[in-house]
N, C-alpha and C positions, 0 to 999 in steps of 0.2 A: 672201307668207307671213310675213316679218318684219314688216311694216306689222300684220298682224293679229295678229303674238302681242303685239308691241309695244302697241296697243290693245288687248287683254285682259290682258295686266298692268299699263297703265294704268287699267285698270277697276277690277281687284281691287286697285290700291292707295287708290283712290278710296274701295272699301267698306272696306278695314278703319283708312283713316281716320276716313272717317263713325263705324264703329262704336267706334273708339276715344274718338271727340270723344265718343257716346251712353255708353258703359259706362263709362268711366274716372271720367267727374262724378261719374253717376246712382251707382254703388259709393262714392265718396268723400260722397257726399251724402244715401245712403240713410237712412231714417226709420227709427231706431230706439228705440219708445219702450220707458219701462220697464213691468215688470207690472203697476204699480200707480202712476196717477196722475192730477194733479187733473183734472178737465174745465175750461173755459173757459166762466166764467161773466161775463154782460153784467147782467143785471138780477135783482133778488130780488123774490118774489112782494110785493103791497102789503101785505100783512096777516099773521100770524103765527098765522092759523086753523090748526088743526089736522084731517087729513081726516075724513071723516062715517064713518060705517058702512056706507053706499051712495054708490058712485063710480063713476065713466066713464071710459073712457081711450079714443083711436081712434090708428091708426096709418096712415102712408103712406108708402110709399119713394113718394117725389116724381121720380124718376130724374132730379136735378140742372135739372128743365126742360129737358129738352133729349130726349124720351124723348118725346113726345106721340103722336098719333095718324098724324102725317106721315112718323116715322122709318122709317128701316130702316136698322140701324145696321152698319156694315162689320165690325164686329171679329166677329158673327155669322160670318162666310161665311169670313175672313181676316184675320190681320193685317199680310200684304204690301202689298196693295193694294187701294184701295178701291173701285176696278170700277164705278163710280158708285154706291155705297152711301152712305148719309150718314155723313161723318166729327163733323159738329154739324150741331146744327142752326140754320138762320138766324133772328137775334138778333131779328125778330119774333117768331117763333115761340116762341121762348126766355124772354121779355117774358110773353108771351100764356100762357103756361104759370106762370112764376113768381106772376103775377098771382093764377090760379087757386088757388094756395096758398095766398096771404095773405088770401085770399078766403073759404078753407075754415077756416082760421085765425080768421076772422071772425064768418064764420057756423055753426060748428058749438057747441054746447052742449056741454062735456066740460070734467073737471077736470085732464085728462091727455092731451097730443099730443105721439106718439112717430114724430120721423120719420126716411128714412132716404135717403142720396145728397143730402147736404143740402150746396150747393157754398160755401164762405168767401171764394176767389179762386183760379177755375178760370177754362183759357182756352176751354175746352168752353161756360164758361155767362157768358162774357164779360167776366169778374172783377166781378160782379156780387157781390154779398155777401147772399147770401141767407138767413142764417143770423139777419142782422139785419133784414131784413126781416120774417122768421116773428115774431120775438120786436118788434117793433116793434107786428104785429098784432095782438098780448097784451098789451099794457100793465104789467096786472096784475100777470103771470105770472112763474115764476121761469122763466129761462131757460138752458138748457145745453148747449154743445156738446163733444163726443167724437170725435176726428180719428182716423177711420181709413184716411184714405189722403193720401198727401203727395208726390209726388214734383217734382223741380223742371222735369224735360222726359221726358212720354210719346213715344217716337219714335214710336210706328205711325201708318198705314201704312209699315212701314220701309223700304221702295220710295218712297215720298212725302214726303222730307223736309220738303218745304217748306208740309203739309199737317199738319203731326206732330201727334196730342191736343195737345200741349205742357204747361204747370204746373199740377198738380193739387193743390189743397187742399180736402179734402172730408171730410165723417163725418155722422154720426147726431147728433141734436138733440132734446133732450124737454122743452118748454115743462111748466110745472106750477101749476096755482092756488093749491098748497101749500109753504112753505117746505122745502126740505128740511134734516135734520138733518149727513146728508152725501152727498156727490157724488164719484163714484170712474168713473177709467176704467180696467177692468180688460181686460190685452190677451190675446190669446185663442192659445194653440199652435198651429202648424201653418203652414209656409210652401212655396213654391214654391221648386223649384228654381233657383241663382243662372244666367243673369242676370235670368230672366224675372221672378224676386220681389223686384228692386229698382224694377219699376214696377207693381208688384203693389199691390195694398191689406193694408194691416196690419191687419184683425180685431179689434174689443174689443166690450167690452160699456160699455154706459153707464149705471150705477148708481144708483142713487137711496134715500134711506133718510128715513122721515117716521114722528116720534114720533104716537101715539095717544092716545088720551084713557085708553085700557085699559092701559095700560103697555106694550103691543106693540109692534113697528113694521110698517109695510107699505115691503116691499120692492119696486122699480119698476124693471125691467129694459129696457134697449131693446136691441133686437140685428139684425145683418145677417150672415147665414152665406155662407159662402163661396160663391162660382158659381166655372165654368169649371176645379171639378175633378173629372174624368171617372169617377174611381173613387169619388167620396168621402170619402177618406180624410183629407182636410183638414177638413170639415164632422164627420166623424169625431170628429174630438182635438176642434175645439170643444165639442160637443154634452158629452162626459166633463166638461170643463172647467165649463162651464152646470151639466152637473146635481151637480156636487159642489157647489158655490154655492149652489141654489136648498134641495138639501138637510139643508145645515149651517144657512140661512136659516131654515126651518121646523122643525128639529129644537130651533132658540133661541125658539119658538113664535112667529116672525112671519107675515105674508101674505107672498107671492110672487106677482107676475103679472109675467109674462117676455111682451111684443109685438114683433111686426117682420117682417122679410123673410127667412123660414127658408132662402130657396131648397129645401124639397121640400115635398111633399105631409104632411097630416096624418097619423099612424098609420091604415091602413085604408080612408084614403079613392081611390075612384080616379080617378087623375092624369088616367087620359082620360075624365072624368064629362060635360065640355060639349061635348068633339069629339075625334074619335078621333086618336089622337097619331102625326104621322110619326113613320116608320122613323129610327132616330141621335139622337133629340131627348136621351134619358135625364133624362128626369123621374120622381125614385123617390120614393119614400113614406121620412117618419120612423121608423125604428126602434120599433116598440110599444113592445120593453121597456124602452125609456130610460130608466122610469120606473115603478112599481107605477100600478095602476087608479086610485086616489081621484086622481091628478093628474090634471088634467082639458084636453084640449084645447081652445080656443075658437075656432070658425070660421062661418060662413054657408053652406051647404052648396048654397044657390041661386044663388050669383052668382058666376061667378071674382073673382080679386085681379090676376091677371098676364097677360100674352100675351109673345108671342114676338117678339123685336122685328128677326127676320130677315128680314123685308118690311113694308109700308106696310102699317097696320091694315085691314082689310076683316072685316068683323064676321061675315061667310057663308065666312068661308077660314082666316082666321088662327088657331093653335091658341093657348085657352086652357085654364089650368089654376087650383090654387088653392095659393099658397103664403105667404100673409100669415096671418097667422093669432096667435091668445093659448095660453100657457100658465099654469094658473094651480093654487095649492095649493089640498091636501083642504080647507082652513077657510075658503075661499070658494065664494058661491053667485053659481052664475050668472042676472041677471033676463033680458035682452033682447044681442041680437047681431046687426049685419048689417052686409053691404059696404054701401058706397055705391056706387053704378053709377054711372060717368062716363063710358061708351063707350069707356072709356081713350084719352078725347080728349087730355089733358094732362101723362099718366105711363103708362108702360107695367106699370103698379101702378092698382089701386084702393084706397079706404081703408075699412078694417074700423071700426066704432065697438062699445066694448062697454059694459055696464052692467053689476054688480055689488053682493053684497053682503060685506061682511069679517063674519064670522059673529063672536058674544060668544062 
């Protein structure tokens, strides 16, 4: 009997060691940025053209390479233990994915690539810097990134120490063929409760602003709303935060086009359109009235954007939905919209491309 309580208070000083060495840093070390600041700029576009009247943007949460068609990722199911789920994925696969971006990067025709889960030196994507790799695939282009998540050691699986995510440096990234006038990382309200939201992702937007030939500007948004909170209520405060921005934007007679990873469904559209949605998933739709009618949603309405990455992709099983998707003001017209289908070989995301016009 003493032998065994002697071993489980040996134990439990064990964990709230561990969890002292995990919370003590990660609190002393937590990312906090302020509301308003600059992005991390590497290259500026070659030329000081100013945008057309008709433009293209496409967007893709890339999910850091690591998100391909092989995953099933642990923090789905738990974040005890990772049960044989994948905690990363292996550094070919990782390679083989990255690749594919710089690829799409390459070969797509657009004046505007908004991405998102885009890793700087992460131990998830190998410290790999993939940020400069996009922007390397552009030459041209001006290049920018917006750091919304940072922390210095992910413990989970917290049963797993010696498996831990570990250092995350990652955010959202919008290459652009256009100079921009200015570049702002606005960070967005709404947090998780301490301690789970010091290894939480910090939320912003990545802003962009490009003078006109008309005296206008066009406003260029990239954004990733929150996942993993069950009520909403975080996705919530952002969405107020967005559309007081996009409002004030358009009320000073600019364009607004807001791209990225909403995490929910379009207003109206339904969430189980490609396959009927297990029971607990909570995949909800955007709020209709976020916004009056003439603001316009932009999506493909034939091809998911997402799947579920709590098992290995099987195309006859896996549930998909649609949650990539454009926002954009009354004074733009929309020409042409579509996913690209990639089997979601490479991202547990596909990438939307859209074309437009900015009306006189």
């Amino acid at each position: 009997m003493k032998k065994s309580l002697r071993w489980l208070g040996g134990s439990f000083s064990l964990v709230a060691l561990y969890l002292g060495w995990v919370l003590i840093p990660g609190t002393l070390t937590d990312y906090q940025p302020p509301a308003k600041d600059v992005a991390l700029v590497t290259q500026d576009a070659a030329d000081n053209a100013k945008p057309d009247s008709v433009i293209s943007l496409a967007i893709w949460n890339m999910g850091y390479a690591g998100l391909g068609a092989e995953s099933d990722f642990f923090y789905e199911h738990s974040s005890l233990l990772s049960n044989g789920h994948m905690i990363r994925a292996p550094r070919p696969l990782t390679e083989r994915n990255l690749k594919a971006a710089v690829d799409f990067v390459k070969q797509t025709q657009t004046d505007f690539f908004l991405f998102q889960e885009v890793d700087l030196k992460s131990r998830r994507s190998y410290f790999m810097n993939e940020f400069a790799q996009l922007a390397a695939a552009a030459p041209d282009f001006h290049a920018a990134f917006f750091t919304n998540y940072q922390v210095k050691r992910v413990p989970v699986p917290i049963l797993e120490p010696w498996r831990a995510y570990g250092a995350v440096h990652s955010g959202i990234a919008t290459l652009s063929r256009y100079q921009p006038e200015e570049v702002t990382r606005i960070q967005l309200p709404g947090a998780f409760a301490w301690p789970i939201r010091i290894f939480q992702l910090d939320r912003c937007l990545g802003v962009e602003s490009f003078a006109l030939d008309n005296g206008k500007k066009l406003i260029v948004i990239n954004l990733h709303n929150s996942a993993y909170d069950k009520d909403g209520a975080m996705k919530a405060q952002e969405l107020q935060a967005l559309k007081a921005l996009v409002l004030a934007e358009y009320a000073a007679g600019n364009y607004v086009i807001v791209g990225g990873d909403w995490n929910q469904c379009p207003p109206f559209f339904p969430c189980d359109t490609f396959r009927e949605m297990p029971e607990g998933y909570g995949q909800f739709n955007m709020a209709a009235d976020l916004l009056t009618a003439d603001w316009q949603w932009i999506y493909d309405p034939t091809t998911p954007t997402n799947r579920k990455v709590d098992e290995v992709y099987d195309p006859e099983k896996t549930f998909v939905t649609l949650i990539d998707y454009f926002l954009v003001s009354p004074n733009i017209q929309i020409k042409k919209v579509r996913t690209i289908d990639q089997g979601f070989q490479f991202s547990d995301h596909q990438p939307v491309w859209m074309e437009v016009v900015l009306k006189q």
